[in-house]
C-alpha positions in Angstrom: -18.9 -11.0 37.5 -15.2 -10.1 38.6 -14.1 -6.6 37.3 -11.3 -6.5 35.2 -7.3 -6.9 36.4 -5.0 -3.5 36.3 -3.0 -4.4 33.5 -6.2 -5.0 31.6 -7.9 -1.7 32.7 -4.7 -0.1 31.7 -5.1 -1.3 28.1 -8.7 -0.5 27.7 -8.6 3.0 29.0 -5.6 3.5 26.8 -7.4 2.7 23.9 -10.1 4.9 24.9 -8.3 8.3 25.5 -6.0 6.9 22.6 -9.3 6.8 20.0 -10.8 10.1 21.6 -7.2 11.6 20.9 -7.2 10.3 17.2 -10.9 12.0 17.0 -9.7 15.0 18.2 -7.0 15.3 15.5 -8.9 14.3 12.4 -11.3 17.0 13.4 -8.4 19.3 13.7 -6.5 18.4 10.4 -10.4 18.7 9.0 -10.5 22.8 10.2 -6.6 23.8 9.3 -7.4 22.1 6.1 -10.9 24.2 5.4 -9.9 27.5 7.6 -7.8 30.6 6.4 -4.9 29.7 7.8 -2.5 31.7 5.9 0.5 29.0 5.9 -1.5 25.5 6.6 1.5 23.1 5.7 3.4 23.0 9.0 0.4 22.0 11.2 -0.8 19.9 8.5 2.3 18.2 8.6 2.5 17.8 12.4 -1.2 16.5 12.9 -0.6 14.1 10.1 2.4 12.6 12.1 0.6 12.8 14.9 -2.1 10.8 13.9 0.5 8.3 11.9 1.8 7.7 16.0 -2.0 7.6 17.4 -2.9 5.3 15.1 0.2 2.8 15.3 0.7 2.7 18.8 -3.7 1.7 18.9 -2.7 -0.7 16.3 -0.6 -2.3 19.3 -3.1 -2.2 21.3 -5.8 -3.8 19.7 -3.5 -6.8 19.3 -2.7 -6.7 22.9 -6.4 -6.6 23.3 -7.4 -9.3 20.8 -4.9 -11.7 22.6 -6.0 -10.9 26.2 -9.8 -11.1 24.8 -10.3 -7.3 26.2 -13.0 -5.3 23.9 -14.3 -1.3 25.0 -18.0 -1.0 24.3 -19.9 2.5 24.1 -22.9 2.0 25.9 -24.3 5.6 26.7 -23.2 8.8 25.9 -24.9 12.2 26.6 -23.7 15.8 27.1 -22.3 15.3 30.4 -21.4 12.1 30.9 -20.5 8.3 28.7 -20.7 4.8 29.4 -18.1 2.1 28.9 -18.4 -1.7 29.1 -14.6 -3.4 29.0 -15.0 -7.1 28.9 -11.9 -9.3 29.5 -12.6 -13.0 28.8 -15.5 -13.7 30.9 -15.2 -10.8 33.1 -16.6 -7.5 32.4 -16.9 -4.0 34.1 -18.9 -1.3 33.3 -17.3 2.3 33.7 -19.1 5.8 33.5 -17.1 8.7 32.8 -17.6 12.5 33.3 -17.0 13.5 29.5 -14.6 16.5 30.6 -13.0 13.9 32.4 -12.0 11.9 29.2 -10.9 15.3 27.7 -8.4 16.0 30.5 -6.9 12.1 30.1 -7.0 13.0 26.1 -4.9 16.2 26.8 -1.8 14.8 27.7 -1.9 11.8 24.9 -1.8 14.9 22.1 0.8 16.6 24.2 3.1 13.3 23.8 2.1 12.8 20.3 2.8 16.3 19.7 6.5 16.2 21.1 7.2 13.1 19.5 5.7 13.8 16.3 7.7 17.4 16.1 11.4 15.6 16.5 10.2 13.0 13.9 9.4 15.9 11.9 12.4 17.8 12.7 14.7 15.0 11.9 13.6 13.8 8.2 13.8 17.4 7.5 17.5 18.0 8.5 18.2 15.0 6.6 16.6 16.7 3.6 
């Protein structure tokens, strides 16, 4: 089978780091909410935003993927390393990843989400 085009790659591996960066901040909203943080509102606020961009922009996504027939498949995952299939239409390629891998293409997605999430927050609350 013929491996995916780059357009399509681009949109399946941005939906991977995009979920694994939507993970990442539900697990994080999950310990400021339950740790002894002395002030919890500001992060909880920024993490909630946050998430509200992750999970709009993978929204787009998914119906870019649904009308270019692309779908991400877990196949394998252990401690070191996880295995994706992307399918396109008929075509199909099968990708392994070195998990810290994924973390370092996760890092900079929070890092965006985090910049734009802080001037959305900033914003509504000077025109409080």
């Amino acid at each position: 089978m013929r491996s995916l085009n780059r357009e399509e790659l681009v949109i399946a591996s941005r939906f991977l780091y995009l979920s694994m960066a939507i993970t990442v901040i539900k697990r994080d909203l999950t310990e400021i909410q339950n740790g002894s943080f002395k002030i919890k509102e500001p992060y909880l606020v920024l993490l909630e935003k946050m998430l509200y961009l992750a999970t709009l922009e993978r929204k787009e996504l998914r119906f870019n993927m649904r009308k270019q027939s692309i779908k991400v498949y877990l196949l394998n995952k252990d401690e070191s390393f996880s295995t994706y299939l992307f399918i396109a239409g008929k075509r199909e390629e099968k990708r392994f990843y070195f998990n810290p891998a994924i973390r370092k293409q996760v890092v900079p997605i929070l890092n965006d989400l985090m910049i734009k999430a802080a001037a959305q927050v900033q914003v509504s609350e000077s025109s409080s």
